[in-house]
C-alpha positions in Angstrom: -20.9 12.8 -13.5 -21.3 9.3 -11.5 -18.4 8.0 -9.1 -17.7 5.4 -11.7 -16.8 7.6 -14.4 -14.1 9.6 -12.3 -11.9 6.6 -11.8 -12.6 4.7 -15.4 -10.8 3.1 -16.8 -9.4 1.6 -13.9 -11.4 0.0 -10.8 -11.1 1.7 -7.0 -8.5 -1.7 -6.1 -6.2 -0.7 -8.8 -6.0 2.7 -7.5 -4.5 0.9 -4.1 -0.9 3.2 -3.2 2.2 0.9 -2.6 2.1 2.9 0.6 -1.9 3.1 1.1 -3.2 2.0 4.1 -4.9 -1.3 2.8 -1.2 -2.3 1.8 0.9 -1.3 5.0 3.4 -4.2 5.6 3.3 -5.2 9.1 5.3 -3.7 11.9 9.0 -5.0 11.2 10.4 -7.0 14.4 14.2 -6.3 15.2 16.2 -8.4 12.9 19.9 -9.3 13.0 21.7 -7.4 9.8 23.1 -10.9 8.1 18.7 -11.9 7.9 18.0 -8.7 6.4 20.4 -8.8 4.1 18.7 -12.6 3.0 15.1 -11.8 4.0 12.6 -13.8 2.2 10.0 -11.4 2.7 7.5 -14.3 3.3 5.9 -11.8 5.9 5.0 -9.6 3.0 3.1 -12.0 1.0 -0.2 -11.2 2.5 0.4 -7.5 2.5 1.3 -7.6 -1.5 -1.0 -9.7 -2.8 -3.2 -6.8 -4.0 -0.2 -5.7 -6.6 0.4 -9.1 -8.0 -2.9 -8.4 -9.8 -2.8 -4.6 -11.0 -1.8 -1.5 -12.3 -1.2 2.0 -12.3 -2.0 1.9 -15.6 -4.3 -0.5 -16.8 -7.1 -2.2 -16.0 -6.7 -5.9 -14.4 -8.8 -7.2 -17.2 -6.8 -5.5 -19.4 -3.5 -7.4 -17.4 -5.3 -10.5 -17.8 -5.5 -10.1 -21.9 -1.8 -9.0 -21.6 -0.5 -12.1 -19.7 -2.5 -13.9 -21.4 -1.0 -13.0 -24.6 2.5 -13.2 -23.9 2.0 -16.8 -22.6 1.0 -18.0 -25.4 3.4 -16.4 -27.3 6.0 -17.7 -25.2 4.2 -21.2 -26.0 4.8 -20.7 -29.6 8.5 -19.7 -29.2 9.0 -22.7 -26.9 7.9 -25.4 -29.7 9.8 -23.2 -32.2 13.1 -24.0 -29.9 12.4 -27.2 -29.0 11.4 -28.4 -33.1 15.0 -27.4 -34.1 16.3 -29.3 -31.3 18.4 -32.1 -32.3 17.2 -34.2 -29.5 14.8 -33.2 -27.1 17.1 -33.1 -23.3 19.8 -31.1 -25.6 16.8 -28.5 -25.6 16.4 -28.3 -21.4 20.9 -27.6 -22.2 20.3 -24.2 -23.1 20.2 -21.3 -20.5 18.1 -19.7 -22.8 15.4 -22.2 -23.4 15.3 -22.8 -20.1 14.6 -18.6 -19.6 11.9 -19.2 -22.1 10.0 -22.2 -20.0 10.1 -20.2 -17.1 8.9 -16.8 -18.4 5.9 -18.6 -20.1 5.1 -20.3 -16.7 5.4 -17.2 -15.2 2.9 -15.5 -17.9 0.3 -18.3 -17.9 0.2 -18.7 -14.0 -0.2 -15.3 -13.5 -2.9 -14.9 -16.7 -4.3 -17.6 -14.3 -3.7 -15.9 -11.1 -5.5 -12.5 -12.4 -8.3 -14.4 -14.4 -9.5 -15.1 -10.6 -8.5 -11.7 -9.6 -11.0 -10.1 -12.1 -13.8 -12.6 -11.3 -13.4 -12.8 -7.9 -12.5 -8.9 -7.5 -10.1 -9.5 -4.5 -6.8 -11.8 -4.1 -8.6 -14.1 -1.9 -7.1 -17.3 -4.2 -4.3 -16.7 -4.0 -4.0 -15.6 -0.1 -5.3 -19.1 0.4 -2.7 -20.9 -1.3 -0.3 -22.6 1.1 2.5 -20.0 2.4 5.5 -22.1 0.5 3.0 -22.0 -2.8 2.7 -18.3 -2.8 6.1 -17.4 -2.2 7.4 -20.0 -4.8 4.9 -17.9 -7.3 6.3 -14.8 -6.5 9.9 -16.2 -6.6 9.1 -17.4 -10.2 8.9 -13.4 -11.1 12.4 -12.6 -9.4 13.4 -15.3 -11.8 11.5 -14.3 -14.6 12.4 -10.6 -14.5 16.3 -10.8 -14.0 17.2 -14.1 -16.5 15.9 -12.4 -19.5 18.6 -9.8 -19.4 21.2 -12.1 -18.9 20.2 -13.9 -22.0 20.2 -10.4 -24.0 23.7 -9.3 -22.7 25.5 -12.9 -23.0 23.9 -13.4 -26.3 24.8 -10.4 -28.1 28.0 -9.9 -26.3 29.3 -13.0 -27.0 27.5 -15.4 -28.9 26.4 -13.1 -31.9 29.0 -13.2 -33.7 28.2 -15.5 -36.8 24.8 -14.0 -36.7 26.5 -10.7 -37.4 28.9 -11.2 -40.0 26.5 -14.3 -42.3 23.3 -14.3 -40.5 20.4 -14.1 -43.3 16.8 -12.4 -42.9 15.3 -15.8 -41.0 18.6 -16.3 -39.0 17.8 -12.6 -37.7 14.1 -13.0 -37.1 14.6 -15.8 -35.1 17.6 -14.5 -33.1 15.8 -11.2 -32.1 12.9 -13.1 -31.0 14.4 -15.7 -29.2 16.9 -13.7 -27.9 15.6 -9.9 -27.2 11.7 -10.6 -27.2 12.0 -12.0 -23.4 13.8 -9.0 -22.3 11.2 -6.5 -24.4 7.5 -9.0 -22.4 9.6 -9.0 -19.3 10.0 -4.8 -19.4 6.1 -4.7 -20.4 5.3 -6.4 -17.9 7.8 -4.7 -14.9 6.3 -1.2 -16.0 2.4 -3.0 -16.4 2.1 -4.9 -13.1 2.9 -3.4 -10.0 4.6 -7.2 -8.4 7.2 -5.9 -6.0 10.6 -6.7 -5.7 13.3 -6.7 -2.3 17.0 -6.3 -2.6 16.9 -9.6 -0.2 15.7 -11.7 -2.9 19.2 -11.8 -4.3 19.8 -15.1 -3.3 17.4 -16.6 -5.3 18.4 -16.1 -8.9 21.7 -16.1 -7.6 21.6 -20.0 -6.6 19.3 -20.7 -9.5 22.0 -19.5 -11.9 24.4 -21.4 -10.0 22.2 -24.6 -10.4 22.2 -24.1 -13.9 26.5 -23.7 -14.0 26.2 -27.3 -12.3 23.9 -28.8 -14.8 26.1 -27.7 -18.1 28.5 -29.7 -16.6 26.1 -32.6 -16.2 25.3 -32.2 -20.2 28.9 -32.4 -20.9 29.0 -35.7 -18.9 25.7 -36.5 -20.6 25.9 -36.2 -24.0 29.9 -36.0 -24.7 30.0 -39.7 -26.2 27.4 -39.1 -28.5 27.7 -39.3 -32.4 27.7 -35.9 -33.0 30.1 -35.0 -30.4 32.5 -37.5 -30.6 35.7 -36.4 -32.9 34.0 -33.3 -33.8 36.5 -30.7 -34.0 33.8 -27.9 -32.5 33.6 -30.0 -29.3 37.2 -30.7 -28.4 37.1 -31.5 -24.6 33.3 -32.9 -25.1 29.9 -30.9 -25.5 29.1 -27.5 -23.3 26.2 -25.8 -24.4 28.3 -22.6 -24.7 31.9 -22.7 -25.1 33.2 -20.4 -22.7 31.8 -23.3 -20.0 34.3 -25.2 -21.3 37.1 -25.9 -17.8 39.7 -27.0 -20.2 40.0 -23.7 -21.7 42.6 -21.6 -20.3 40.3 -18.9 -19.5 37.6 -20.9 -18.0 38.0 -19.9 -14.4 37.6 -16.1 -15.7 34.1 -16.6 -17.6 33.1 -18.3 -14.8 33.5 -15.5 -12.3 32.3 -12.8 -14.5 29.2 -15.1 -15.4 28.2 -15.2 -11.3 29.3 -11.0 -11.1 26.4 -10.8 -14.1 24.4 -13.1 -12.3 24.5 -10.8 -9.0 25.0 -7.2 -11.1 21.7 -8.0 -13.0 19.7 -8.6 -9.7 20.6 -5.2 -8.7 19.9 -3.6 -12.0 16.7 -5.0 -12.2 15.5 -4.2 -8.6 16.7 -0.6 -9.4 14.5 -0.5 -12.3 11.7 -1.9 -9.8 12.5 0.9 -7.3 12.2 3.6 -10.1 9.0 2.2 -11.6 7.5 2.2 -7.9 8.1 6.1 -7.5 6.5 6.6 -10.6 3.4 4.2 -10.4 3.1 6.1 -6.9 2.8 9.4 -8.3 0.6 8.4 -10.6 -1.9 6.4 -8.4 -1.5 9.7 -5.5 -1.9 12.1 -8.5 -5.0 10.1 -10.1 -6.9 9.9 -6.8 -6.6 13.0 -5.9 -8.3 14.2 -9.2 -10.6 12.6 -8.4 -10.9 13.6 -4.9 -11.3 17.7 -6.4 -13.9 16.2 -9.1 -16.3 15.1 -6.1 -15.9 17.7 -4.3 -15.8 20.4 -6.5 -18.5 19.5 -9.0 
């Protein structure tokens, strides 16, 4: 039996530990508490490079076609959104198209990202991107992995309501995939890929989500004298893309807090589920190469 065939499907470099040697993060220097609790992890960027790009499970060409695939999909669902959109900034409104813009950009700049991976064979590109570039690439997956399970919670918590009691068979197609089919690419691609995640990333989906608190309020400034908004009883105190953003409700101050708790709860969650797919992935890799360790040696 040939070397090749005991680690088929996947190549030697997918087989790389999280705790392998070729992947040891560099001796950590004595920091104050308050900058771990906020560390960027730019040190790491170097050191992680070689997970951005595979799997425990799959081949990277196999990542590729996957990434590939969901950003076009996410493509399609994108001009789906946007051709219902009454005008086209109402569409850039919505927390949830804006979810969908990133996770595509996410999908087709990593598709891009691994397409070099797999010709190349190491993660030479993208170490030779400027520092800022690739830590902005790898914030766009903190982003991408924690906003689609805010959509699915807000959504169907709160919004789904009509949808439930007179939605018809379109009404329901198009709500499940515009509003659980992120969540659904996002866990495919969490349990796929092997990108890592630090519990001192927090603030960056945190102030993102904040941003996006601040720019509601500049659509409500925006687009409360149009036509459509103007003596419409569904938009008493002006447009909001979702009404429980509206300050002129008595309850406004309540949403508002429990929307930055999700914001900050989710983060967790999601690096939780990161931890627990590491362990596994790990066990896997330890388990796979040491099978094939016994098949050399033990013909």
């Amino acid at each position: 039996m040939s070397d090749q065939s005991l680690t088929s499907p996947m190549s030697d470099r997918n087989l790389v530990s999280p705790t392998s040697s070729t992947e040891t993060l560099p001796t950590q220097r004595k920091r104050s508490f308050l900058y771990r609790c906020i560390d960027p992890h730019i040190h790491d960027l170097n050191n992680c490079s070689e997970r951005l790009f595979t799997s425990a499970f799959v081949s990277s060409k196999v990542l590729l076609a996957w990434r590939t695939f969901a950003g076009l999909w996410g493509i399609m669902m994108i001009g789906f959104q946007a051709a219902k959109t009454r005008q086209a900034w109402v569409y850039f409104s919505y927390f949830t198209n804006l979810s969908w813009l990133g996770l595509t950009i996410y999908f087709l700049l990593f598709a891009f990202l691994s397409f070099r991976y797999v010709q190349t064979g190491t993660s030479k590109f993208f170490q030779n991107l400027p520092k800022p570039v690739r830590w902005l690439i790898w914030n766009i997956y903190v982003l991408a992995a924690v906003y689609p399970w805010i959509v699915v919670i807000i959504f169907w918590s709160l919004l789904s309501g009509e949808l439930v009691r007179n939605g018809d068979a379109m009404a329901w197609w198009t709500n499940i995939n515009v509003h659980l089919m992120d969540l659904v690419f996002m866990l495919i691609e969490l349990f796929l890929a092997r990108t890592p995640m630090f519990a001192s990333q927090w603030p960056i989906p945190i102030a993102v989500g904040l941003l996006y608190l601040a720019w509601a309020h500049v659509q409500n400034a925006a687009f409360s004298d149009e036509p459509w908004v103007v003596g419409n009883p569904a938009y008493p105190h002006g447009w909001y893309p979702y009404s429980f953003l509206d300050v002129e409700r008595s309850s406004a101050a309540m949403w508002y807090i429990i929307v930055i708790v999700l914001f900050i709860l989710m983060f967790f969650v999601v690096f939780g589920v990161h931890r627990f797919r590491d362990r596994v992935t790990r066990k896997r890799v330890e388990g796979r190469k040491e099978a094939a360790v016994a098949m050399t040696t033990y013909p």
